[in-house]
C-alpha positions in Angstrom: -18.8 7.2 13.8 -19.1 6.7 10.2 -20.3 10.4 8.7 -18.1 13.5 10.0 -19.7 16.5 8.2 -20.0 14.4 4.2 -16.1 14.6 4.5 -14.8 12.1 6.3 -15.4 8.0 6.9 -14.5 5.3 8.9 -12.2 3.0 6.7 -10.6 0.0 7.9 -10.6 1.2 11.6 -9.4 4.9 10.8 -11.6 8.1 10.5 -10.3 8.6 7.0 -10.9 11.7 4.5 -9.4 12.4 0.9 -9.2 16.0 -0.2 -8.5 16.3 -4.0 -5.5 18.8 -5.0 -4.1 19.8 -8.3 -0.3 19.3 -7.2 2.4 17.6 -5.2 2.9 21.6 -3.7 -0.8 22.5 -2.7 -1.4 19.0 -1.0 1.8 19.5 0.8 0.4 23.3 2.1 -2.7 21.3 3.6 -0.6 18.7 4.9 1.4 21.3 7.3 -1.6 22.5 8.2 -2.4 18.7 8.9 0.6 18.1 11.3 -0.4 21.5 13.1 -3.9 20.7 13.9 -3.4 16.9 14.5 0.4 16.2 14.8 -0.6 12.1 14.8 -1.8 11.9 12.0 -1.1 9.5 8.6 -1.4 12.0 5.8 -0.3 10.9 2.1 0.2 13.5 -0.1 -0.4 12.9 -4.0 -0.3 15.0 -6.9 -4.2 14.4 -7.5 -4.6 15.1 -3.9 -4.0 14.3 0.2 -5.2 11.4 2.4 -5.6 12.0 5.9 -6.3 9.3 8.4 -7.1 9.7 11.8 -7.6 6.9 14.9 -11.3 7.1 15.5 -11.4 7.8 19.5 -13.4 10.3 20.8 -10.6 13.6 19.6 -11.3 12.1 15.9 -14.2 14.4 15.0 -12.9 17.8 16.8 -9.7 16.9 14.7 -11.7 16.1 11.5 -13.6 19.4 11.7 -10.5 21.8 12.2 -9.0 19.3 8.8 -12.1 20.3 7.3 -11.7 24.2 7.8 -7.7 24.0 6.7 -9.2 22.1 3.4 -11.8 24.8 2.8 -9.2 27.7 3.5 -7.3 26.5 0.5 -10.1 25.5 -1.7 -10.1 21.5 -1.2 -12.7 19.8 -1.8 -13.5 16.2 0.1 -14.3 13.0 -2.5 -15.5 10.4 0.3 -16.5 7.9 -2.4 -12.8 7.3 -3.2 -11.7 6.0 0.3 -11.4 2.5 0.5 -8.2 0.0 2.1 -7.0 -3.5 0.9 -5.4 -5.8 3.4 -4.7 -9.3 3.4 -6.1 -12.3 5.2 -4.7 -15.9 6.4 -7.4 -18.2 7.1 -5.6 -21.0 9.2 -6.4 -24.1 11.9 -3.7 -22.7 13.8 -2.6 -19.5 13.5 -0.3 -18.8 15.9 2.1 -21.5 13.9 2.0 -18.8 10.9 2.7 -15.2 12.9 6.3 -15.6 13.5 6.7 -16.6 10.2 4.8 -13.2 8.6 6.7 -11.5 11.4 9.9 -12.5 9.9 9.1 -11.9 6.4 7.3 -8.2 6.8 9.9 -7.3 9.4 8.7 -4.1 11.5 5.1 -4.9 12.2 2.4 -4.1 15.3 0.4 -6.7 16.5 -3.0 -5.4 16.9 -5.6 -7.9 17.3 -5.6 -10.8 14.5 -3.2 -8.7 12.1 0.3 -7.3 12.0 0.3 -4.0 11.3 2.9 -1.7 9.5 3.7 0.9 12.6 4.1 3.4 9.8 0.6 2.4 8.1 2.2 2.1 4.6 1.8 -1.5 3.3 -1.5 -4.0 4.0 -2.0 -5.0 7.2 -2.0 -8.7 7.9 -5.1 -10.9 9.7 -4.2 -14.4 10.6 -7.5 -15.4 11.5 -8.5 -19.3 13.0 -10.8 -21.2 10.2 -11.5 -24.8 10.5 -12.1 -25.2 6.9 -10.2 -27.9 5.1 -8.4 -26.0 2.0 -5.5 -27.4 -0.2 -2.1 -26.1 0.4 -1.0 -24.1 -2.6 -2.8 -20.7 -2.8 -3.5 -18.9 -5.7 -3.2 -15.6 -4.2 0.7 -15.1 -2.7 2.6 -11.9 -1.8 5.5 -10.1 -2.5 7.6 -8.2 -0.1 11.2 -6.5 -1.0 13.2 -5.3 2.0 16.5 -4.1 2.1 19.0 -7.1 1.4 20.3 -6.9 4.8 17.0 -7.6 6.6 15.9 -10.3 3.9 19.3 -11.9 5.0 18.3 -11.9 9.1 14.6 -12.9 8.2 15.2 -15.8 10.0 12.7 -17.6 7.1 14.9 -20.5 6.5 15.9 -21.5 2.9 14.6 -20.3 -0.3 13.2 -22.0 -3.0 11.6 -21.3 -6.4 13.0 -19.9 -9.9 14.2 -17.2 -8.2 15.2 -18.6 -5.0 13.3 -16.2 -2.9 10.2 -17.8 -2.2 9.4 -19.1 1.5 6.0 -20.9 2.6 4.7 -20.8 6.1 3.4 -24.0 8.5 0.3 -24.1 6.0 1.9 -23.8 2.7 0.9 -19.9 2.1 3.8 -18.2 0.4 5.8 -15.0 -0.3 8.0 -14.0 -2.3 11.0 -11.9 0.0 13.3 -10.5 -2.3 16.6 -8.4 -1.4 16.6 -4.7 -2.4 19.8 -2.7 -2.7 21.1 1.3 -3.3 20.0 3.4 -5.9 22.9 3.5 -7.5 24.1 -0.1 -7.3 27.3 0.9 -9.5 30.5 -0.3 -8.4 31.6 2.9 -7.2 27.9 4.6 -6.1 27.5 8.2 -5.8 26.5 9.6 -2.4 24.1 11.8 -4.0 21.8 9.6 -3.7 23.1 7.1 -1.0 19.8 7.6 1.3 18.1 5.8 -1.4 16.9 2.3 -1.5 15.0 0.5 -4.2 12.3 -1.9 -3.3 10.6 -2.1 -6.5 9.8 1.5 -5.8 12.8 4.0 -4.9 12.4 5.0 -1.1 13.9 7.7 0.9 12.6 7.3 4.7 14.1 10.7 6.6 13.8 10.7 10.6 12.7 14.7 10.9 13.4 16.2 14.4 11.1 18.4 14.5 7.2 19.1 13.1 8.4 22.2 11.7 11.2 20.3 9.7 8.6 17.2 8.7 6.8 20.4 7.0 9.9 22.0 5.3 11.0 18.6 3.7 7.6 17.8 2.8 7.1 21.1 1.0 10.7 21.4 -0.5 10.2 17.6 -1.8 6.9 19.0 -3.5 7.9 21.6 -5.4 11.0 20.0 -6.6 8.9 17.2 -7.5 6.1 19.4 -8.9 9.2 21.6 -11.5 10.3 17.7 -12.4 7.0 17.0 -13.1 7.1 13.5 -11.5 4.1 12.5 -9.3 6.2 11.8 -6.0 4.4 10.0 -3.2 5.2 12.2 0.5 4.1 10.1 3.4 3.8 12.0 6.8 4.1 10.3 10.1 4.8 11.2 13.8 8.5 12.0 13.5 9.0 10.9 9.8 8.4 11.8 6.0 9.1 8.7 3.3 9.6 9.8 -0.2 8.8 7.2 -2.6 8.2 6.7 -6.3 5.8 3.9 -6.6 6.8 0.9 -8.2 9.3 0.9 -11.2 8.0 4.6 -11.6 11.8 5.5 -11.1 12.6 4.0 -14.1 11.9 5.9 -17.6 10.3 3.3 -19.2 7.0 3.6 -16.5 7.2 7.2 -16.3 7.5 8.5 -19.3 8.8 11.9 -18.4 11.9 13.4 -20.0 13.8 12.9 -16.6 16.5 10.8 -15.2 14.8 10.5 -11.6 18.4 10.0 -10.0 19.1 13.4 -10.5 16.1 14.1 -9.1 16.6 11.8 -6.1 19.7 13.8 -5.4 18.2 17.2 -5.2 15.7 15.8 -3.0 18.4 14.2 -0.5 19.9 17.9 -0.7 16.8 19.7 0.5 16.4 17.0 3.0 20.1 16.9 4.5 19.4 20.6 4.2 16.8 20.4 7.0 18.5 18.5 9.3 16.2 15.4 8.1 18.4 11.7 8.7 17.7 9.0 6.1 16.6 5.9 8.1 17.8 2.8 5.5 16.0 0.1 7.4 12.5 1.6 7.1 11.5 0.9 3.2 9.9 -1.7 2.8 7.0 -2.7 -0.6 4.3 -5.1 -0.7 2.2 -6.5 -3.4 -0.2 -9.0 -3.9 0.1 -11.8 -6.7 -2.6 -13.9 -8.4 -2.2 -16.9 -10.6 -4.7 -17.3 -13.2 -5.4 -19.8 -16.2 -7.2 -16.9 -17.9 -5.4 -13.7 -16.7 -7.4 -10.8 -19.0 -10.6 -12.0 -17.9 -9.2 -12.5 -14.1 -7.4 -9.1 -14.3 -10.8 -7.0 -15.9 -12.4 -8.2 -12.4 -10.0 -6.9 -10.0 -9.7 -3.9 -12.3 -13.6 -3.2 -11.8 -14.1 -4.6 -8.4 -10.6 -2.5 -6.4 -11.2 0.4 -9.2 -8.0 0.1 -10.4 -6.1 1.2 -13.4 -3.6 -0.9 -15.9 -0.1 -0.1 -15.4 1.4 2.0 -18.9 3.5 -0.8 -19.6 1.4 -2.6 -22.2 4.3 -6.2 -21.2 3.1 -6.0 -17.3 -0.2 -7.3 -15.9 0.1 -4.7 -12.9 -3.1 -2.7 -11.7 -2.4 0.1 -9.8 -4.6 2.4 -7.6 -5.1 5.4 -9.8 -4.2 7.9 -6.2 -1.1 5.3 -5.0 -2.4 4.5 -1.7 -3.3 0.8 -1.9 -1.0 -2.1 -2.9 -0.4 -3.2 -6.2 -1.8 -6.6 -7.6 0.0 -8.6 -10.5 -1.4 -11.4 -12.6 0.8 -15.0 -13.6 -0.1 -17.1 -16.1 -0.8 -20.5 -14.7 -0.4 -23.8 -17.1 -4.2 -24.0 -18.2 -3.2 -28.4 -18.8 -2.6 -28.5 -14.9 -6.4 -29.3 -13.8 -5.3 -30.2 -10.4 -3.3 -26.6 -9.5 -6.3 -24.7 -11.1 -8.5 -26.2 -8.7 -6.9 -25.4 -5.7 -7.6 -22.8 -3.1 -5.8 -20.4 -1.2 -5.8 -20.0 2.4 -5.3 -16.2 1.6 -7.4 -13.6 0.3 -7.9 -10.1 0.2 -10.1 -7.9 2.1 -11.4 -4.7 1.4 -12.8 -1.8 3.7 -15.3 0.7 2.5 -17.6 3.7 3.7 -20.1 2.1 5.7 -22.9 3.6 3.6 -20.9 3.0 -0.1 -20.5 -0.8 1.1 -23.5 -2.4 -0.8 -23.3 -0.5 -3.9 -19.5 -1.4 -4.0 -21.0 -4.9 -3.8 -23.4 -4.5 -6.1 -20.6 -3.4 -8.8 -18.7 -6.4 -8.2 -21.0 -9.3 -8.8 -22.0 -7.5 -11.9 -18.5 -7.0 -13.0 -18.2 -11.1 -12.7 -17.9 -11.7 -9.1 -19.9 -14.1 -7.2 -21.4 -13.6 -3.6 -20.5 -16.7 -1.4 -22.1 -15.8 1.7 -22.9 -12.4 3.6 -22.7 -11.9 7.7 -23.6 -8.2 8.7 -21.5 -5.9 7.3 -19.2 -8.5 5.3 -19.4 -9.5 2.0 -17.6 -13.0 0.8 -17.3 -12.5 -3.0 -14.8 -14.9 -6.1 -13.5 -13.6 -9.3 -13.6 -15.8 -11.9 -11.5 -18.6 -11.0 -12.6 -18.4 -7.4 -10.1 -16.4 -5.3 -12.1 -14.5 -3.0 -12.0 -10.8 -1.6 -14.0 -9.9 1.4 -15.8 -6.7 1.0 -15.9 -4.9 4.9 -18.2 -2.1 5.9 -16.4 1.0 7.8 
């Protein structure tokens, strides 16, 4: 099933549809309507507009039709061309020696297959996949996950090294960065105002709702206080939960740029929420990105820009790209030394993947070997492409 009346796709496993919106408050109306017609569903409401994903099993296209019909009723329109999800890949000789290490280091995951899975389907999912291929041990692709400071403590990942002494490597040398998070308000006497907080590198606020009914209040009370602030809030709706989240650093004035001290705007949103009879859960946020090393960042970072249609952060001192709608990870640039001939040539044992529309796969191919990328090989509907300096991304169909 990969065409569901022009609106909806199968992405990375999941009939998947975005619906463009003009605010935090109108997404959030279609997402009640959402959780009414399809009460499992993932839906990600952003200000430009609502994501809703769907498992693709034989209720998906009865589901995706009523969707449809909620979207129209309010004037949404459906931009399939958009969709797209970027996971990561560990291609090892043995890889059941690396899953209880990612286990420990991503904390709550599902196994499904070859990858871990986040049960809330927030961060990248996680293939371990068997290769015989013979690859040097330092990667130049690496992660980064922040977790709160009490599960980076009972990770269980052994002892840190690095500059910053929080980077572990797994039975094949791939590593991550698992760095401590801590309150909002990490004064030494913090306000409870904002005590359902936690910052990751974004700020988080992940409420257990009791009800569907209350998952819909919260999500529409965080909207329009959101919407008045002005500050593009990311609302998350799952079976059972809604995680409010800023995105990373956007908390911070600096890479927002709104007249607005977001921890008073935190604290109205734990109001409303409390309100509701919503429970903050402080073990559930959790942030992933993805890291590249390059000897020739601009012209490494211009590829991934091009080839994930991504956008550079505002911050004109970070080498973050973002996804322009907030639904994928973000992906960082270091400088390597460009003297250190026998690092550059490495390769990783990761890389990233990428799902697309089934029928938008080759042209999404076609844009990245002429933004710079080379195609290594082809099988069906998988593309093997390198950037520049040879890290890879695997382009998937559906």
């Amino acid at each position: 099933m990969t065409d569901l009346g022009g609106d909806w796709r199968v992405v990375d496993g999941l009939t998947t549809a975005w619906f463009e919106a003009r605010s935090l408050t109108e997404g959030a109306a279609l997402a009640a309507r959402v959780t009414q017609v399809a009460p499992g569903a993932a839906v990600d409401v952003r200000a430009s507009g609502v994501r809703v994903r769907l498992e693709s099993d034989e209720e998906a296209a009865g589901l995706a039709g009523a969707i449809c019909d909620e979207a129209r009723a309010l004037g949404l329109v459906a931009d399939p061309a958009v969709l797209q999800a970027l996971n990561v890949v560990l291609e090892s000789p043995d890889p059941s020696a690396l899953r209880p290490f990612w286990r420990g280091a991503l904390g709550d995951v599902t196994e499904v297959g070859d990858r871990l899975v986040d049960p809330l389907r927030r961060d990248p999912a996680f293939a371990i996949r068997e290769s015989s291929e013979e690859r040097p041990l330092r990667n130049r692709i690496h992660v980064d996950v922040v977790r709160p400071s009490d599960a980076v403590e009972h990770a269980g990942l052994g002892e840190a090294s690095g500059p910053y002494g929080v980077c572990h490597a797994d039975a094949d040398g791939n590593e991550v960065d698992l760095v401590p998070g801590g309150p909002l308000d990490e004064s030494d006497e913090p306000s409870e105002a904002t005590s359902d907080w936690q910052t990751v590198f974004s700020a988080v606020a992940a409420y257990r709702v009791p009800s569907s009914a209350q998952q819909r209040d919260l999500a529409g009370a965080a909207a329009a206080l959101a919407d008045a602030a002005g500050f593009p809030l990311l609302i998350d709706l799952r079976p059972g939960f809604v995680v409010l989240d800023t995105g990373k650093d956007q908390g911070d004035a600096e890479a927002h740029g709104l007249d607005l001290d977001f921890a008073d705007l935190a604290a109205r949103l734990q109001t409303a929420a409390r309100e509701i009879g919503a429970t903050a859960d402080l073990a559930v946020p959790r942030f992933v990105q993805l890291a590249l090393d390059a000897a020739d960042v601009a012209a490494v970072r211009a590829f991934w820009a091009a080839a994930l249609g991504y956008v550079h952060d505002r911050r004109t001192n970070l080498t973050d790209l973002v996804d322009p709608r907030r639904l994928n990870a973000v992906v960082m640039f270091q400088d390597i030394d460009v003297e250190d001939t026998e690092r550059r040539r490495q390769r990783n044992r990761i890389l990233l993947e990428l799902a697309v529309p089934a029928d938008l796969a080759a042209a999404r191919v076609a844009a990245i070997v002429a933004a710079g990328g080379r195609l290594l090989d082809e099988t069906g509907t998988r593309w093997r492409l390198a950037d520049p300096e040879g890290n890879e991304l695997v382009v998937v169909a559906g």
